[in-house]
N, C-alpha and C positions, 0 to 999 in steps of 0.2 A: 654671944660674940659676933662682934659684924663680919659678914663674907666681903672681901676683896680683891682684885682682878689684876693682876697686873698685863698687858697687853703689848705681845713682843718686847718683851722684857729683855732690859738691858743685863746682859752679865753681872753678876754678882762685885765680882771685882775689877769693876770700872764705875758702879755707884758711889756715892761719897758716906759718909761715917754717919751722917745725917742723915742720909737716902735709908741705909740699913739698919737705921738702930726704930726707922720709922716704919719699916715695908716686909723686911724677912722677921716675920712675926708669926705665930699661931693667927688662922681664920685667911692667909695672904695664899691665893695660887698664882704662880708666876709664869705665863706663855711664853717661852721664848728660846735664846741662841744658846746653844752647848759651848764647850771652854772652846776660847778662841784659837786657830790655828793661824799663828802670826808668822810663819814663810810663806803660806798657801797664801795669805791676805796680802803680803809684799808682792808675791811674783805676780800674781793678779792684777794690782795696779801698774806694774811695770810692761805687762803684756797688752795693756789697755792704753800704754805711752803715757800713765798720769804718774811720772817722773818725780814731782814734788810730794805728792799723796804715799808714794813708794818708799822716798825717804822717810817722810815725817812717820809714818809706820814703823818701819825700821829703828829707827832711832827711839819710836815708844817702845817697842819688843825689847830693846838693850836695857833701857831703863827700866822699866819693869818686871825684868828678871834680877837686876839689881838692886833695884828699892822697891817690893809688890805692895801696893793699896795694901792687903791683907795675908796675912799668913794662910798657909792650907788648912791649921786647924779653925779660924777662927771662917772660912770659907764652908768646911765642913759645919761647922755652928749653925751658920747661916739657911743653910740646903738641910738641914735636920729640924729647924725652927718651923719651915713653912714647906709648903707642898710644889713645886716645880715640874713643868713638864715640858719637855724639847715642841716646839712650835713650829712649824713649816706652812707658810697659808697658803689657801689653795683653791679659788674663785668655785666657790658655788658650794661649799662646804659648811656645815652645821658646825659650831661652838660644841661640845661636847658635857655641856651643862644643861641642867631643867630650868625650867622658863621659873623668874623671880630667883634669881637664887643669891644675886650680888646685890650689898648697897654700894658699895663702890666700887669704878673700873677707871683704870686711867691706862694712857697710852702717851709714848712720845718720840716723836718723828719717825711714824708708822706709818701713817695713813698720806702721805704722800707718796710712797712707792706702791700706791694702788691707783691703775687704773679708777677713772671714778664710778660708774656702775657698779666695780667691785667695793670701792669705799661703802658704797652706800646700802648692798649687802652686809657687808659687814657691823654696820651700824644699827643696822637691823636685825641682827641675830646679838647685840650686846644690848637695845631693846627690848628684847624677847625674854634674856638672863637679868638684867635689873629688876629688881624689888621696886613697888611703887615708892614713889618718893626717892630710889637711889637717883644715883647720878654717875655718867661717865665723863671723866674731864681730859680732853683732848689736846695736846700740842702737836705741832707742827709748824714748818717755816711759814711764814708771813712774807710770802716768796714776791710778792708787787708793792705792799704799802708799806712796810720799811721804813721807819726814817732814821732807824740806829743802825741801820747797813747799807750796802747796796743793793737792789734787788737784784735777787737769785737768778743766777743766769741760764739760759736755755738749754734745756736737755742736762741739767744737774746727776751729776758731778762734771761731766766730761762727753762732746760730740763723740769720742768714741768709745763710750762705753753703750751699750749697747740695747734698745727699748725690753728688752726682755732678761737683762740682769736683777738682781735683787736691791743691787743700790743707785738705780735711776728714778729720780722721781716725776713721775705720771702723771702727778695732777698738783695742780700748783693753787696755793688754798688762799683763802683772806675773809676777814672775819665774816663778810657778808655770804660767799660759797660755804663754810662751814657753819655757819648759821641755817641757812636754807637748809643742806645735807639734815643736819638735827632735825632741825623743825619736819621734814618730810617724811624719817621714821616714825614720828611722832613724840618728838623728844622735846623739850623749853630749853630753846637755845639761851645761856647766860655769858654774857663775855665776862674773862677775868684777866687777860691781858691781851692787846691788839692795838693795831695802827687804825685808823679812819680814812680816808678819803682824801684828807686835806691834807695827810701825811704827818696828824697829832695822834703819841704815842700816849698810851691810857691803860693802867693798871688798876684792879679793883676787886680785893676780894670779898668772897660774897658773905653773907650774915648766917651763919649756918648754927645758932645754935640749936640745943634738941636733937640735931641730925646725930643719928649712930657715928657715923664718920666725921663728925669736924672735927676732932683733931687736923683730919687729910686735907677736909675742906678751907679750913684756915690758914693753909700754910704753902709754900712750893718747893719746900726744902731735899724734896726724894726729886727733881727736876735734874738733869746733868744742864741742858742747854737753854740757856736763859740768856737776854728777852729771848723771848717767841710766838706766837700764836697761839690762845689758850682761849680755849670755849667749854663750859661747863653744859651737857647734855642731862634734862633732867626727866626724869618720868613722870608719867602722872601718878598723882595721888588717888587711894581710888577711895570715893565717897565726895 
């Protein structure tokens, strides 16, 4: 059975029916946020003057007490299916796995709320856990070459949120900086979605059959936020 990684993993019941019926599976660990605390998250944004952000939270809390993505049991289903462990990162700190142990590891809009040195630690201790031949595939904003948005604006989300909260993002990526990041842990950078230069947007997944994981590898359907910035880190094969 393939080992797989999920990396600051999204809550369970904010995934889509696609996302879970593909990821909360036997062989899946999932690093990531405990059940959400939707006052704490309101008054947060409202104490940080992001007024709009405050609402629109609020008004998801109503609704999804209302109508919830998932029942509790079928929630419980999910957290008994695969293995889950509460994640907090923490610059300079080891992965708590043996080296090779994942063929696949994906992440998504993590690794921008990392300082870059610590990206690139990071990157290198999911390195160290890939099996030859895995692969970790990466999203995050395509925070400058854009041409299905605006580019992301400075000190994302908000000038007054603060360089040293959790939802400010640190380093601002594009295909060419996450390329290089890969390639320097020693990783084959593969684009699978990204903007260019000229500000032409390019989709293309890769040919992965044989691999233990294509299913994962042929598809984006476990993704929440689409387009974005998507680079496949591959390991070497060894022989």
């Amino acid at each position: 059975m393939p080992r797989c990684l999920h990396l600051a993993a999204s809550r369970f019941e904010r995934l889509s029916h696609e996302a879970t019926s593909l990821i909360c599976q036997p062989g899946w660990t999932h690093l990531g946020e405990p059940p959400i605390d939707w006052a704490a998250e309101v008054r947060e944004q409202f104490r940080f003057g992001c007024w709009t952000s405050g609402l629109r939270l609020w008004l998801a809390s109503i609704y999804r007490r209302w109508k919830p993505r998932y029942s509790e049991t079928e929630l419980q289903r999910f957290h008994s299916s695969c293995e889950f462990r509460e994640f907090y990162f923490e610059a300079g700190k080891h992965l708590a796995f043996d080296d090779n142990e994942f063929d696949f590891i994906f992440s998504e809009h993590f690794f921008e709320h990392l300082w870059l040195p610590d990206a690139i630690a990071l990157l290198r201790e999911c390195r160290r856990i890939l099996k030859p031949g895995g692969v970790i595939r990466t999203c995050v904003p395509d925070a400058d070459l854009r041409s299905y948005a605006p580019p992301e604006m400075s000190g994302y989300p908000s000038s007054r949120v603060p360089w040293s909260h959790h939802q400010k993002h640190r380093t601002r990526w594009s295909i060419f900086s996450l390329s290089e990041a890969l390639k320097l842990v020693g990783l084959e950078a593969r684009p699978v979605m990204w903007c260019d230069d000229r500000g032409c947007f390019h989709h293309k997944m890769p040919s992965c059959a044989g691999h233990p994981t294509a299913a994962l590898l042929g598809t984006l359907d476990y993704f929440r936020r689409l387009p974005s910035l998507i680079v496949d880190g591959i390991s070497p094969a060894v022989g």
